[in-house]
CHARMM internal coordinates of N, CA and C (Angstrom, degrees):
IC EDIT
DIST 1 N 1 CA 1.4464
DIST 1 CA 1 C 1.5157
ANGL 1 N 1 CA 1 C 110.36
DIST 1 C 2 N 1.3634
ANGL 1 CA 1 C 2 N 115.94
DIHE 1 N 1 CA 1 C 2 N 142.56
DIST 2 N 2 CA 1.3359
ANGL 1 C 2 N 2 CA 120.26
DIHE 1 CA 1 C 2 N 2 CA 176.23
DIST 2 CA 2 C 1.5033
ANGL 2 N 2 CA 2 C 119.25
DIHE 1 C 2 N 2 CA 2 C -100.22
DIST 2 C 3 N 1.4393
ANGL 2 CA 2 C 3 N 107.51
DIHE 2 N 2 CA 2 C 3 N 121.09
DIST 3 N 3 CA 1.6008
ANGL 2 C 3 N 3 CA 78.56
DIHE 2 CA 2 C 3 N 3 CA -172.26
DIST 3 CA 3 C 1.5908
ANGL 3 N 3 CA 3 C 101.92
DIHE 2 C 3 N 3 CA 3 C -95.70
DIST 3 C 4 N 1.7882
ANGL 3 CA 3 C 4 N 102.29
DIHE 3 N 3 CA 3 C 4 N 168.36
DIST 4 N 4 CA 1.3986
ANGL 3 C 4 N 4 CA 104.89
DIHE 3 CA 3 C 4 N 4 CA 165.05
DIST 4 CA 4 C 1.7005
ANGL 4 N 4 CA 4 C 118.96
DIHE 3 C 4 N 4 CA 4 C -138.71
DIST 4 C 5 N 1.0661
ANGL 4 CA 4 C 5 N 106.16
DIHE 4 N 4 CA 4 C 5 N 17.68
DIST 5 N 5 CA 1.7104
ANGL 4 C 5 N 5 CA 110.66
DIHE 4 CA 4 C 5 N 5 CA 167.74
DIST 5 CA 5 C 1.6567
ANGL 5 N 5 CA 5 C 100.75
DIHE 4 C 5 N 5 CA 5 C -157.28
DIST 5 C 6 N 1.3359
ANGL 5 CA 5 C 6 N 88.43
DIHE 5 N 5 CA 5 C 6 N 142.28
DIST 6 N 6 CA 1.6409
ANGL 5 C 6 N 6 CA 102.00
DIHE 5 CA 5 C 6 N 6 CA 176.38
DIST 6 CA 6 C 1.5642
ANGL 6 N 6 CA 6 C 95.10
DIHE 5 C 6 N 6 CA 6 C -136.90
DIST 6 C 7 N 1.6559
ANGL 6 CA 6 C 7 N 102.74
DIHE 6 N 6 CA 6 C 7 N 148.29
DIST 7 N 7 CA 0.9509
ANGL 6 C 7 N 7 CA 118.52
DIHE 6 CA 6 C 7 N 7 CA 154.12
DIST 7 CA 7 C 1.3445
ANGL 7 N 7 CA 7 C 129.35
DIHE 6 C 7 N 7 CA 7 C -120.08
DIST 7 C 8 N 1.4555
ANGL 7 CA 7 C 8 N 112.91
DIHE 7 N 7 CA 7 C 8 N 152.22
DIST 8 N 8 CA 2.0483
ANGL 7 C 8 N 8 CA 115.66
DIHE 7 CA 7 C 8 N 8 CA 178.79
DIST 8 CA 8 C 1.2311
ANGL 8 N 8 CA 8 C 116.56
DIHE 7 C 8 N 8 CA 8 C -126.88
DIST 8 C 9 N 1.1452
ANGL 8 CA 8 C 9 N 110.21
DIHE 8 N 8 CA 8 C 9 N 116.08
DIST 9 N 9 CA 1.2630
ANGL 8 C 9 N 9 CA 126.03
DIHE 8 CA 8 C 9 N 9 CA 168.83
DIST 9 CA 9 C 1.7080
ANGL 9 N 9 CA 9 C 114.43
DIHE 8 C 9 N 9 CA 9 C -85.52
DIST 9 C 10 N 1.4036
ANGL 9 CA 9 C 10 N 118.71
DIHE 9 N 9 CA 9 C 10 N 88.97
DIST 10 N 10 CA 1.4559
ANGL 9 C 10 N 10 CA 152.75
DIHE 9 CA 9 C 10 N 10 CA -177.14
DIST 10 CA 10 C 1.5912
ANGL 10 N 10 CA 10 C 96.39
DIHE 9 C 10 N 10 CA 10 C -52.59
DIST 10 C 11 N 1.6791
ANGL 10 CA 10 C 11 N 122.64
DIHE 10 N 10 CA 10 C 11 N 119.61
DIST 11 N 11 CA 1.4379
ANGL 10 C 11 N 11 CA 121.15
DIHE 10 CA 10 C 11 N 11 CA 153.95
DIST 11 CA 11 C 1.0609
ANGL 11 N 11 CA 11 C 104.58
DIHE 10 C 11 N 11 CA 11 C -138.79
DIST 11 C 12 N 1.2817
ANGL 11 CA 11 C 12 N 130.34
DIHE 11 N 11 CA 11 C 12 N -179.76
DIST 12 N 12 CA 1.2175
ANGL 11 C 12 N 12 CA 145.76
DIHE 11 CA 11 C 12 N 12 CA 164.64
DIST 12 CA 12 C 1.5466
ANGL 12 N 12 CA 12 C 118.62
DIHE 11 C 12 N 12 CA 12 C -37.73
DIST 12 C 13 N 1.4174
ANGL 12 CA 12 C 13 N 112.47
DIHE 12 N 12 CA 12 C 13 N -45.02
DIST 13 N 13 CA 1.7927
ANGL 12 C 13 N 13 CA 100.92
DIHE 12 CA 12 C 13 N 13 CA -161.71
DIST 13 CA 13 C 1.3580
ANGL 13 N 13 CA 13 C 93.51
DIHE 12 C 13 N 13 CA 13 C -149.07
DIST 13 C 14 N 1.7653
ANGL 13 CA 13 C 14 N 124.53
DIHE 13 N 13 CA 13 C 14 N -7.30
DIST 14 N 14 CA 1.5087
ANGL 13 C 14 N 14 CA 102.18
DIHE 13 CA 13 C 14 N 14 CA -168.33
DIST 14 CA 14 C 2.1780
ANGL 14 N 14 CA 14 C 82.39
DIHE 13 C 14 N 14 CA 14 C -151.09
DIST 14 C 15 N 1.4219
ANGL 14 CA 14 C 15 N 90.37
DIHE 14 N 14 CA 14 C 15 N 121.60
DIST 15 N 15 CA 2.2447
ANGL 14 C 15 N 15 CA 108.96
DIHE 14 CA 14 C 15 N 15 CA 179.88
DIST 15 CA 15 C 1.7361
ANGL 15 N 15 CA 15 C 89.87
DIHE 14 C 15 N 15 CA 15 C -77.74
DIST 15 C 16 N 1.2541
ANGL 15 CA 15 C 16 N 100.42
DIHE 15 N 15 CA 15 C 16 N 147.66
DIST 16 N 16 CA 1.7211
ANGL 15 C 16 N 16 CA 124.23
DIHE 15 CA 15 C 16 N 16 CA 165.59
DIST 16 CA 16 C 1.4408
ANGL 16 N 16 CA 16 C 91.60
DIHE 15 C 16 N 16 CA 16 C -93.56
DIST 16 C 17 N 1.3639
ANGL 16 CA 16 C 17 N 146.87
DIHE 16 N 16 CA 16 C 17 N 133.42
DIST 17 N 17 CA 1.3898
ANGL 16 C 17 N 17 CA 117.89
DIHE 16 CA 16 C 17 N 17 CA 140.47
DIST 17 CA 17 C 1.9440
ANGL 17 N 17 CA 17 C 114.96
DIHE 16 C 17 N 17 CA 17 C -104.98
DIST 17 C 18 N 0.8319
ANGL 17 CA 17 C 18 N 138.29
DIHE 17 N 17 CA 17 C 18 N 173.63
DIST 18 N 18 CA 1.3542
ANGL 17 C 18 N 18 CA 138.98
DIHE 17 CA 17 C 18 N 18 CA 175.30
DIST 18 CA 18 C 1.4904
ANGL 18 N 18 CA 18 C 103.69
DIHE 17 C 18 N 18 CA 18 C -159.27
DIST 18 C 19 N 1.5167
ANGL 18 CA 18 C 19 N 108.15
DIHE 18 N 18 CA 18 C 19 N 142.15
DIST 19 N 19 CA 1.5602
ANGL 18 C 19 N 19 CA 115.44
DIHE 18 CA 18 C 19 N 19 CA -167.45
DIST 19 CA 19 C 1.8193
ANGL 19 N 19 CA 19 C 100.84
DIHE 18 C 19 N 19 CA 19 C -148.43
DIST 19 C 20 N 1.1313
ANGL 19 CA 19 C 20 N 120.12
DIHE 19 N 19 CA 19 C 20 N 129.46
DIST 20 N 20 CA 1.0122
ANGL 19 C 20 N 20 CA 119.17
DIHE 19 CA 19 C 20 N 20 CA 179.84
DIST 20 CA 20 C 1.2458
ANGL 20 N 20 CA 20 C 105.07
DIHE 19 C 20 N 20 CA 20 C -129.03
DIST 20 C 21 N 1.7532
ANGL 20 CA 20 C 21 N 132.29
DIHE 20 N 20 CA 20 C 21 N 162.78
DIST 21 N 21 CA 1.2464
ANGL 20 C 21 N 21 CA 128.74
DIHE 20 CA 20 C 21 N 21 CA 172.15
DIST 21 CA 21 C 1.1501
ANGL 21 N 21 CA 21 C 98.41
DIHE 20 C 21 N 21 CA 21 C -81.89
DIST 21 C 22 N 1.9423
ANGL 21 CA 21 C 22 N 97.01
DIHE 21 N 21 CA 21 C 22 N -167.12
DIST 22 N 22 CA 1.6545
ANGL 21 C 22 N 22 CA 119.51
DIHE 21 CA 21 C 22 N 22 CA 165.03
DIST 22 CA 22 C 1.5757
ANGL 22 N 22 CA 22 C 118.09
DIHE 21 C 22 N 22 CA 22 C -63.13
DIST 22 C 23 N 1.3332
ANGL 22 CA 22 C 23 N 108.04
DIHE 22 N 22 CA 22 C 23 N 12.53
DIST 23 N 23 CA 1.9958
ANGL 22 C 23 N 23 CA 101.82
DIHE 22 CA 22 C 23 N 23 CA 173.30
DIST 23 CA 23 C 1.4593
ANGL 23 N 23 CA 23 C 101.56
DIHE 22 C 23 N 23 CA 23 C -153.23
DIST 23 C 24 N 1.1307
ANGL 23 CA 23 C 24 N 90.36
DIHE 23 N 23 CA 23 C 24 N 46.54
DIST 24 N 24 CA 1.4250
ANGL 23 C 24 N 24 CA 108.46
DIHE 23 CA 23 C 24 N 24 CA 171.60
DIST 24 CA 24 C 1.9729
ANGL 24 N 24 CA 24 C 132.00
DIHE 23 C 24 N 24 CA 24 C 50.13
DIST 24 C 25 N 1.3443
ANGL 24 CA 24 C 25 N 86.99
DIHE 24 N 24 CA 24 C 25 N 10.06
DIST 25 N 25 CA 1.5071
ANGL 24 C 25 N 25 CA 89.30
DIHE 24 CA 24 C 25 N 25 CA -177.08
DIST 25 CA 25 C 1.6264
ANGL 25 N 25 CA 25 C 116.39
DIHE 24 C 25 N 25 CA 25 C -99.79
DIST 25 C 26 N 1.3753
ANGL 25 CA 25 C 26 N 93.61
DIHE 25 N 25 CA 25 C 26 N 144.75
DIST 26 N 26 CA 1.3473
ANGL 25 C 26 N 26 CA 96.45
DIHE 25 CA 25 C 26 N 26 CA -170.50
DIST 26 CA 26 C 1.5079
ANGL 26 N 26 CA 26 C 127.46
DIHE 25 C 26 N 26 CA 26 C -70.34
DIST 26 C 27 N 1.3029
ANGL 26 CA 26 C 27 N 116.70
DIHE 26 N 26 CA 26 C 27 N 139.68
DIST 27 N 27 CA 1.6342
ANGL 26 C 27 N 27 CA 133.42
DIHE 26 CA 26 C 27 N 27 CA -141.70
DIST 27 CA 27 C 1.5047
ANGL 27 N 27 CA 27 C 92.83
DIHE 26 C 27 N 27 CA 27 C -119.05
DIST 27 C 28 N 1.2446
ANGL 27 CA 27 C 28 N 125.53
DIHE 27 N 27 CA 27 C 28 N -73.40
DIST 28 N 28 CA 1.5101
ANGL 27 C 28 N 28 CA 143.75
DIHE 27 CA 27 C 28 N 28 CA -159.88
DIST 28 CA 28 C 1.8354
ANGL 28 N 28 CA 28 C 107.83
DIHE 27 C 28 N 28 CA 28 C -124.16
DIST 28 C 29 N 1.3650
ANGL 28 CA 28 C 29 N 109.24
DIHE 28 N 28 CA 28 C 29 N 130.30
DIST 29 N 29 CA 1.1811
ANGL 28 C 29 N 29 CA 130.40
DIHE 28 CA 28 C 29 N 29 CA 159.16
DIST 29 CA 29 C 1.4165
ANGL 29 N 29 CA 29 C 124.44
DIHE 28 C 29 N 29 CA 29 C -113.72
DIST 29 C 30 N 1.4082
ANGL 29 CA 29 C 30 N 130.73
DIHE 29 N 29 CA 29 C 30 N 127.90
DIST 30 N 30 CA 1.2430
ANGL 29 C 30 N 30 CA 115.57
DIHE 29 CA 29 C 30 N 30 CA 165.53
DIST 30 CA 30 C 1.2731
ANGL 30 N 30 CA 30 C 132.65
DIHE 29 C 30 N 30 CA 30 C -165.90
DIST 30 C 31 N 1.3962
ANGL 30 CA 30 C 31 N 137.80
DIHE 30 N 30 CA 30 C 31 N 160.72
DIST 31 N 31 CA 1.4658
ANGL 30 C 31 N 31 CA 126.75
DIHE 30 CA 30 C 31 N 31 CA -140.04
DIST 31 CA 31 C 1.8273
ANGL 31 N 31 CA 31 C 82.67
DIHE 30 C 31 N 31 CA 31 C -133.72
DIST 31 C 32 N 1.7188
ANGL 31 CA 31 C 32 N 135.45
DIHE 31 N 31 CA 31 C 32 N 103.77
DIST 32 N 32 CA 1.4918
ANGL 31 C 32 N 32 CA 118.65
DIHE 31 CA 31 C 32 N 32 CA 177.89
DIST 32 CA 32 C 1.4782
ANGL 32 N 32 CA 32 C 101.22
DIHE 31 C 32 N 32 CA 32 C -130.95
DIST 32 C 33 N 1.5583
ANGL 32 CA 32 C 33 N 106.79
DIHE 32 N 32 CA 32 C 33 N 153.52
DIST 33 N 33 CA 1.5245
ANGL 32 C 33 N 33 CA 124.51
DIHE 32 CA 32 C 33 N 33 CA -171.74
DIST 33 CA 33 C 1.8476
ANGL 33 N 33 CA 33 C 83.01
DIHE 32 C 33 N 33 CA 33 C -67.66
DIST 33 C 34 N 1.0046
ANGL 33 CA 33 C 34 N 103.80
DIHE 33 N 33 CA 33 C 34 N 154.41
DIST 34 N 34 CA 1.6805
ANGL 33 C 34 N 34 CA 123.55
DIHE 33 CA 33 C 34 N 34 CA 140.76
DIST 34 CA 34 C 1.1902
ANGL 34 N 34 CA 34 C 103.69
DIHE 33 C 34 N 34 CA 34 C -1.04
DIST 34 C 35 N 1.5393
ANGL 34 CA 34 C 35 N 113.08
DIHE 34 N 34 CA 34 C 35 N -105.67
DIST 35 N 35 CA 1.2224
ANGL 34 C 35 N 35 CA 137.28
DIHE 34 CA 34 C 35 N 35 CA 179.18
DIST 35 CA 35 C 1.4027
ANGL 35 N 35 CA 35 C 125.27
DIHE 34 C 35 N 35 CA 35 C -36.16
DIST 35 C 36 N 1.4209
ANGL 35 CA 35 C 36 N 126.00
DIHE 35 N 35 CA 35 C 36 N -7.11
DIST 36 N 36 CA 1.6204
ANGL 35 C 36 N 36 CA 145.06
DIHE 35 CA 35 C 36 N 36 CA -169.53
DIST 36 CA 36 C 1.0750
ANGL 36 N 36 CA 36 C 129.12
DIHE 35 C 36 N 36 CA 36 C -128.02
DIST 36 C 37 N 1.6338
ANGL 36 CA 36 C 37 N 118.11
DIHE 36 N 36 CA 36 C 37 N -25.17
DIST 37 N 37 CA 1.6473
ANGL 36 C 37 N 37 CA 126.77
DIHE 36 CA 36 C 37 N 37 CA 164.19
DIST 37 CA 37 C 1.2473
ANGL 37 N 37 CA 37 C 101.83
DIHE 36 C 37 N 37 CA 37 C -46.33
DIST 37 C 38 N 1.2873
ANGL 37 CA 37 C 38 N 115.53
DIHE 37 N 37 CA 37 C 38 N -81.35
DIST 38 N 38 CA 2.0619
ANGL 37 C 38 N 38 CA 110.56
DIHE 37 CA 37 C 38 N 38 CA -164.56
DIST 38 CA 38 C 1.3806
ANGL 38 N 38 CA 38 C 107.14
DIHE 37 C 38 N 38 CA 38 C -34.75
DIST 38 C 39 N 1.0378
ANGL 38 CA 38 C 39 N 124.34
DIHE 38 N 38 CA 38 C 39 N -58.87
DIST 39 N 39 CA 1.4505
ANGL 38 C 39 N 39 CA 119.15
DIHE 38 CA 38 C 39 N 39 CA -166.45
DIST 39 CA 39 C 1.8279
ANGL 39 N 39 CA 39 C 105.81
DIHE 38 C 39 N 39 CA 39 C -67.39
DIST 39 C 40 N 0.7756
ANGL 39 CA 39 C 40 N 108.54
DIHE 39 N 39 CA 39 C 40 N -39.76
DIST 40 N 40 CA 1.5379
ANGL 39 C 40 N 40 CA 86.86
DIHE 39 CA 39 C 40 N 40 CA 172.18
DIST 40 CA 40 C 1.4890
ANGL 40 N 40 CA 40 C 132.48
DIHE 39 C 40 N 40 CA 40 C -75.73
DIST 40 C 41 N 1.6113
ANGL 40 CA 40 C 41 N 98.34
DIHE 40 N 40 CA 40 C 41 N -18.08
DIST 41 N 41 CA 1.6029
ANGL 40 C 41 N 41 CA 108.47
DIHE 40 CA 40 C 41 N 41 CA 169.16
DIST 41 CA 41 C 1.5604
ANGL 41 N 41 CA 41 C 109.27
DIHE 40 C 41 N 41 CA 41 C -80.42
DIST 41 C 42 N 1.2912
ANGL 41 CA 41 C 42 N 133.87
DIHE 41 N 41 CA 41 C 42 N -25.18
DIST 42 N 42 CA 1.3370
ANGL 41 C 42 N 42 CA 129.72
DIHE 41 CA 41 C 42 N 42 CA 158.86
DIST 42 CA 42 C 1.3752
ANGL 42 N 42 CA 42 C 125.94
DIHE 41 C 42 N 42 CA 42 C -73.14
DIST 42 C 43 N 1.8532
ANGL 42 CA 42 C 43 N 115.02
DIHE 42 N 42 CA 42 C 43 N -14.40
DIST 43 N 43 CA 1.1786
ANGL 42 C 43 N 43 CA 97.28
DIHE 42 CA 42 C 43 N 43 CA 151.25
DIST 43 CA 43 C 1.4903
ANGL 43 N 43 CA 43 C 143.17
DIHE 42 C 43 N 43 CA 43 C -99.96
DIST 43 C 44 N 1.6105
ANGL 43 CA 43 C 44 N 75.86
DIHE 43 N 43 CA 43 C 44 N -6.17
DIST 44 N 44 CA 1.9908
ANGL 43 C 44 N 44 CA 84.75
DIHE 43 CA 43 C 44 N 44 CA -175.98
DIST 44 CA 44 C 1.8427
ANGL 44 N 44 CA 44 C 115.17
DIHE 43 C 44 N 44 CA 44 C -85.07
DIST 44 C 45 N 1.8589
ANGL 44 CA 44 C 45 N 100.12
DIHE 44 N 44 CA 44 C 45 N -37.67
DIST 45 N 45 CA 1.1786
ANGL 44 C 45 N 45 CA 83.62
DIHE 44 CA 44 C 45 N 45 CA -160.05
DIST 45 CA 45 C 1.8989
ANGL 45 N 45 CA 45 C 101.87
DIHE 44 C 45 N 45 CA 45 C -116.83
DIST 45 C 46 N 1.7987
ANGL 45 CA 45 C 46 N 101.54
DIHE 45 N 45 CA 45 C 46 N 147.26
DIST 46 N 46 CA 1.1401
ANGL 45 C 46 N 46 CA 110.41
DIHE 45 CA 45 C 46 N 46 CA -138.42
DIST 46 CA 46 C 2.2330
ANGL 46 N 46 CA 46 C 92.42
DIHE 45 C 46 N 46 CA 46 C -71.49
DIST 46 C 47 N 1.1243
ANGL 46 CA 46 C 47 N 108.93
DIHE 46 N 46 CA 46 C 47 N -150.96
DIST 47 N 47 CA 1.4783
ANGL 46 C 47 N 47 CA 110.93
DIHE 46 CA 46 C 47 N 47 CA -177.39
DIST 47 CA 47 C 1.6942
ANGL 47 N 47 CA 47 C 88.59
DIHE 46 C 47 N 47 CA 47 C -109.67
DIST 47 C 48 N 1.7127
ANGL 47 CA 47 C 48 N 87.64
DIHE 47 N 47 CA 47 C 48 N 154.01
DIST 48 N 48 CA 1.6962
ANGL 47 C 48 N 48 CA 93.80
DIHE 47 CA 47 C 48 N 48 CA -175.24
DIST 48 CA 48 C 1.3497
ANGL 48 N 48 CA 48 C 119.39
DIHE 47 C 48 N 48 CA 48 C 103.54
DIST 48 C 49 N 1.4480
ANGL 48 CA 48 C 49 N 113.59
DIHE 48 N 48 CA 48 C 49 N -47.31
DIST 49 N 49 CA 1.5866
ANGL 48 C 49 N 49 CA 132.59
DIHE 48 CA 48 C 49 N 49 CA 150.73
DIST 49 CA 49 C 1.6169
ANGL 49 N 49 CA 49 C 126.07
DIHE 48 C 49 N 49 CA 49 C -10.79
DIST 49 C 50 N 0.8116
ANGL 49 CA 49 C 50 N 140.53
DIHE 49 N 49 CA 49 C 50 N 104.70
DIST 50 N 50 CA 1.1473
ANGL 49 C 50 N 50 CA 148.87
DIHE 49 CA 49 C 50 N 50 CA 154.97
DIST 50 CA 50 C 1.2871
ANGL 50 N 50 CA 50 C 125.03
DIHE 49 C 50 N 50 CA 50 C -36.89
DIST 50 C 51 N 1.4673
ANGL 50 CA 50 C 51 N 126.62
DIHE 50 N 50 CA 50 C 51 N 108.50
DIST 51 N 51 CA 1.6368
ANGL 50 C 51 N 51 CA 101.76
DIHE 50 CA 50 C 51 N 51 CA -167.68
DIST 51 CA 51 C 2.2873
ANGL 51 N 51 CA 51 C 98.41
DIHE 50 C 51 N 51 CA 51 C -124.18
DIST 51 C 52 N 0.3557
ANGL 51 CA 51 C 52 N 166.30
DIHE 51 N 51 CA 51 C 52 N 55.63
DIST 52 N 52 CA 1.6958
ANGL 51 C 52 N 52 CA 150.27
DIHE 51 CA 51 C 52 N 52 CA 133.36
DIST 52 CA 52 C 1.1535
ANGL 52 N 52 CA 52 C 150.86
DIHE 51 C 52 N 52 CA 52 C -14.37
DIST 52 C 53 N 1.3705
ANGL 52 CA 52 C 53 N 114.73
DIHE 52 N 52 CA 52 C 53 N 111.16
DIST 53 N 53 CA 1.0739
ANGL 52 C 53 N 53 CA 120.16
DIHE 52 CA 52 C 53 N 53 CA 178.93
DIST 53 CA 53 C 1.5049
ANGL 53 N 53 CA 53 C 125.12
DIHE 52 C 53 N 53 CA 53 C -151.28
DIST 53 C 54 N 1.6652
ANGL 53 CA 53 C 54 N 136.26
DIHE 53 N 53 CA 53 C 54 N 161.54
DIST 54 N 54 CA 1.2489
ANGL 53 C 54 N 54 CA 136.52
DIHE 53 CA 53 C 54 N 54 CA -164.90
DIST 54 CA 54 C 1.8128
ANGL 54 N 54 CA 54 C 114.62
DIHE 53 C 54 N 54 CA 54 C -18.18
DIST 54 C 55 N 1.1321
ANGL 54 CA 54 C 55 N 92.49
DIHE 54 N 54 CA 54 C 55 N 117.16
DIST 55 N 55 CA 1.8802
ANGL 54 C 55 N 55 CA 92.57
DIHE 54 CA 54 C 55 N 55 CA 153.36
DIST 55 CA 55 C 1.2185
ANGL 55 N 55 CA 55 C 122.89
DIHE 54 C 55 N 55 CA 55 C -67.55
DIST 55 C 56 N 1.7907
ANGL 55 CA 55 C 56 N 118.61
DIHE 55 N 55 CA 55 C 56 N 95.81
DIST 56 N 56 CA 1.5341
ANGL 55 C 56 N 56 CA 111.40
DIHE 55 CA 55 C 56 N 56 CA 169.99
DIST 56 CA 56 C 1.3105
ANGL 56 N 56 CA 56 C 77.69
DIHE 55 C 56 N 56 CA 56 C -145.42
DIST 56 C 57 N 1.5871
ANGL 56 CA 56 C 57 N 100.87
DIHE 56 N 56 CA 56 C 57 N -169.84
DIST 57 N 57 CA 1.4337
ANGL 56 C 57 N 57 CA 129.55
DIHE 56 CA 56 C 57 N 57 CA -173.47
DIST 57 CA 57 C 1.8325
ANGL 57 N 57 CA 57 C 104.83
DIHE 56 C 57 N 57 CA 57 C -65.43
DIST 57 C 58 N 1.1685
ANGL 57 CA 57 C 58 N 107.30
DIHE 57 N 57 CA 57 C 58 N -36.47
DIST 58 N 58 CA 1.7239
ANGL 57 C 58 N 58 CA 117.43
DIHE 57 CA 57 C 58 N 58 CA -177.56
DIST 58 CA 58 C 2.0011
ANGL 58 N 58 CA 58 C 101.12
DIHE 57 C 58 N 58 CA 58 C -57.55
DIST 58 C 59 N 1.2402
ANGL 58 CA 58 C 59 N 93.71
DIHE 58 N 58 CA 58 C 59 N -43.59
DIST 59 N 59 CA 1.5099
ANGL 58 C 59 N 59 CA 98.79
DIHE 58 CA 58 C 59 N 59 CA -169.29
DIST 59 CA 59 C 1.2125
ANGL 59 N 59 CA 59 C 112.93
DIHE 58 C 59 N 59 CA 59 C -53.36
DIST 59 C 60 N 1.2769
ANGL 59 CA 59 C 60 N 110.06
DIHE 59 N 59 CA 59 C 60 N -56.56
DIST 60 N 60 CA 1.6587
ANGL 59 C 60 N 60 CA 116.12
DIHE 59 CA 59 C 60 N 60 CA 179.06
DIST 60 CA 60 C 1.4782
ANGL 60 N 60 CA 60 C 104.98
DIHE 59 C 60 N 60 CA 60 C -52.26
DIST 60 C 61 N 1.3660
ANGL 60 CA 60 C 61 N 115.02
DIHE 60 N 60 CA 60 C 61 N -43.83
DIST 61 N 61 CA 1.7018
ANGL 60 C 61 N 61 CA 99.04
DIHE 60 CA 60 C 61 N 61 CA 173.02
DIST 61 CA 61 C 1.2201
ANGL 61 N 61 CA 61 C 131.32
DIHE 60 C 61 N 61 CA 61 C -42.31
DIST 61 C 62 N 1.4714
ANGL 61 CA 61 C 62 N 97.20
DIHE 61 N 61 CA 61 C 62 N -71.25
DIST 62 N 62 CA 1.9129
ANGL 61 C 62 N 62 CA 129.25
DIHE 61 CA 61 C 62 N 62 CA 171.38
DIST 62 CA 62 C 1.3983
ANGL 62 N 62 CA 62 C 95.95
DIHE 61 C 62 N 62 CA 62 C -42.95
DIST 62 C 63 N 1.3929
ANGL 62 CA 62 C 63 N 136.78
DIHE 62 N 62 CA 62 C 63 N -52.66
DIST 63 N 63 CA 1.4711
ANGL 62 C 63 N 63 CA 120.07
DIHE 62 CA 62 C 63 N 63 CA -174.13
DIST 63 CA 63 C 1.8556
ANGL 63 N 63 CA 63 C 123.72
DIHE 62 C 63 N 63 CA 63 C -74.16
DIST 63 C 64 N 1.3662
ANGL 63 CA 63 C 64 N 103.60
DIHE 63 N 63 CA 63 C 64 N -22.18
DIST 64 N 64 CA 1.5855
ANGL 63 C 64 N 64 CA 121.07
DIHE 63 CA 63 C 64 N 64 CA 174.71
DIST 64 CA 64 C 1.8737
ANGL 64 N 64 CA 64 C 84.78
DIHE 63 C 64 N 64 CA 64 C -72.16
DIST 64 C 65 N 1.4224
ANGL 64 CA 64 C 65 N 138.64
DIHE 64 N 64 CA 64 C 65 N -66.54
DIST 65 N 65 CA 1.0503
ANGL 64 C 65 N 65 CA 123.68
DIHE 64 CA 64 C 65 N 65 CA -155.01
DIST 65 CA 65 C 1.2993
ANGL 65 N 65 CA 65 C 111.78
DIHE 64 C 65 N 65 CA 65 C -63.43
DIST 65 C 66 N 1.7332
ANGL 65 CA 65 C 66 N 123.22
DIHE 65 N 65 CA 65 C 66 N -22.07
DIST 66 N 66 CA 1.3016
ANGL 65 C 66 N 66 CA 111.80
DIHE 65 CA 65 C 66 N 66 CA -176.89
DIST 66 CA 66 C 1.3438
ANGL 66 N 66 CA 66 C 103.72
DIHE 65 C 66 N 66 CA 66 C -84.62
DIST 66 C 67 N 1.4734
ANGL 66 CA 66 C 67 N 134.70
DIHE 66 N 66 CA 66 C 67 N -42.35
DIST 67 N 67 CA 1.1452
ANGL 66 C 67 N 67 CA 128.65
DIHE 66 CA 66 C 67 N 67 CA -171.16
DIST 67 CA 67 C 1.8116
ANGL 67 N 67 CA 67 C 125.26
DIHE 66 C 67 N 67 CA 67 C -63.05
DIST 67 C 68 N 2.0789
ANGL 67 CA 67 C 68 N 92.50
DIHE 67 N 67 CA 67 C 68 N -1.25
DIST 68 N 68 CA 1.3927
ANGL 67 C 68 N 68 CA 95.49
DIHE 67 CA 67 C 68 N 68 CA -168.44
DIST 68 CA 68 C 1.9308
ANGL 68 N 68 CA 68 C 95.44
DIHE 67 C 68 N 68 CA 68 C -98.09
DIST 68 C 69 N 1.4517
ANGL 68 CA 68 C 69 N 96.23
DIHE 68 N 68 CA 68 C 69 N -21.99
DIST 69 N 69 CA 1.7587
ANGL 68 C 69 N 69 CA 102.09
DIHE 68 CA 68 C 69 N 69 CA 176.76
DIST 69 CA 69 C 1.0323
ANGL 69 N 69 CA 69 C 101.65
DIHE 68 C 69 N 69 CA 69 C -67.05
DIST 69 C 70 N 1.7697
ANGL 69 CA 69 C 70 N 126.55
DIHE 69 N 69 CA 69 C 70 N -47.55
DIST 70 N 70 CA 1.4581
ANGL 69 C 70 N 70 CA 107.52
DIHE 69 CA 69 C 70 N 70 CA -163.45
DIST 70 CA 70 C 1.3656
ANGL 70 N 70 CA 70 C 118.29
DIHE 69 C 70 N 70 CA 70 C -69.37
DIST 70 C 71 N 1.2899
ANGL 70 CA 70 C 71 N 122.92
DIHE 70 N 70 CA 70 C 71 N -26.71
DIST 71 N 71 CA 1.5971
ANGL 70 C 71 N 71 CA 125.37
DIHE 70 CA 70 C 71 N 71 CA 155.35
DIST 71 CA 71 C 1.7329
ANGL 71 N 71 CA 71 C 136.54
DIHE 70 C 71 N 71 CA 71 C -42.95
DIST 71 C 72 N 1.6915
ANGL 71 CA 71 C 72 N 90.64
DIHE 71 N 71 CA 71 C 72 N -28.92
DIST 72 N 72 CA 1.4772
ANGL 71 C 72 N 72 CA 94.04
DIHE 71 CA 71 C 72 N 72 CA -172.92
DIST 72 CA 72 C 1.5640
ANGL 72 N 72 CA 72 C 92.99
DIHE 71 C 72 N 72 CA 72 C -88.19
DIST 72 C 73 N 1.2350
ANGL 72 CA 72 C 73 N 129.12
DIHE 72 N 72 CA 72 C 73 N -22.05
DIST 73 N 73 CA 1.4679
ANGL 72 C 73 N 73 CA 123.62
DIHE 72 CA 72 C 73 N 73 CA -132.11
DIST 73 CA 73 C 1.7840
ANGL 73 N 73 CA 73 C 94.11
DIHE 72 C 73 N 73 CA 73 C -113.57
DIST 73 C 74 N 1.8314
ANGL 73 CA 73 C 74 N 107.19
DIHE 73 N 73 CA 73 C 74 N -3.98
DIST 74 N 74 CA 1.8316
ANGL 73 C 74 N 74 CA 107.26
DIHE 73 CA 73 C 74 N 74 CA -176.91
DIST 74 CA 74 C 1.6192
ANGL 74 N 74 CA 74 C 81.71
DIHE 73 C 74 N 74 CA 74 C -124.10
END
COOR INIT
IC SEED 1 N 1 CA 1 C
IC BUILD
């Protein structure tokens, strides 16, 4: 399955991730420390992907860090 939208559910110490394809069925589940979400969202989900999650101050981080992986990683 390919996914093309993920969502994150942002906490303190433990990421929700959720990934669904193009027909909406679910692809990826996952429960990651802090330190372990990115890396599994850079390996699971492809470029182009859609990713979303909460508007707070964390977000803007988490989204600068992915947009700085997807640079290193093409």
């Amino acid at each position: 399955m390919n996914i093309s939208r993920v969502g994150v559910d942002i906490a303190k110490s433990v990421f929700h991730v959720h990934g669904v394809d193009r027909h909406d069925q679910v692809a990826w589940r996952g429960k990651y420390s802090r330190d372990k979400w990115l890396d599994a969202i850079i390996k699971r989900v492809p470029a182009g992907a859609e990713i979303g999650m909460e508007a707070c101050a964390a977000s803007h981080h988490w989204a600068r860090q992915l947009q700085a992986e997807a640079i290193t990683s093409s």
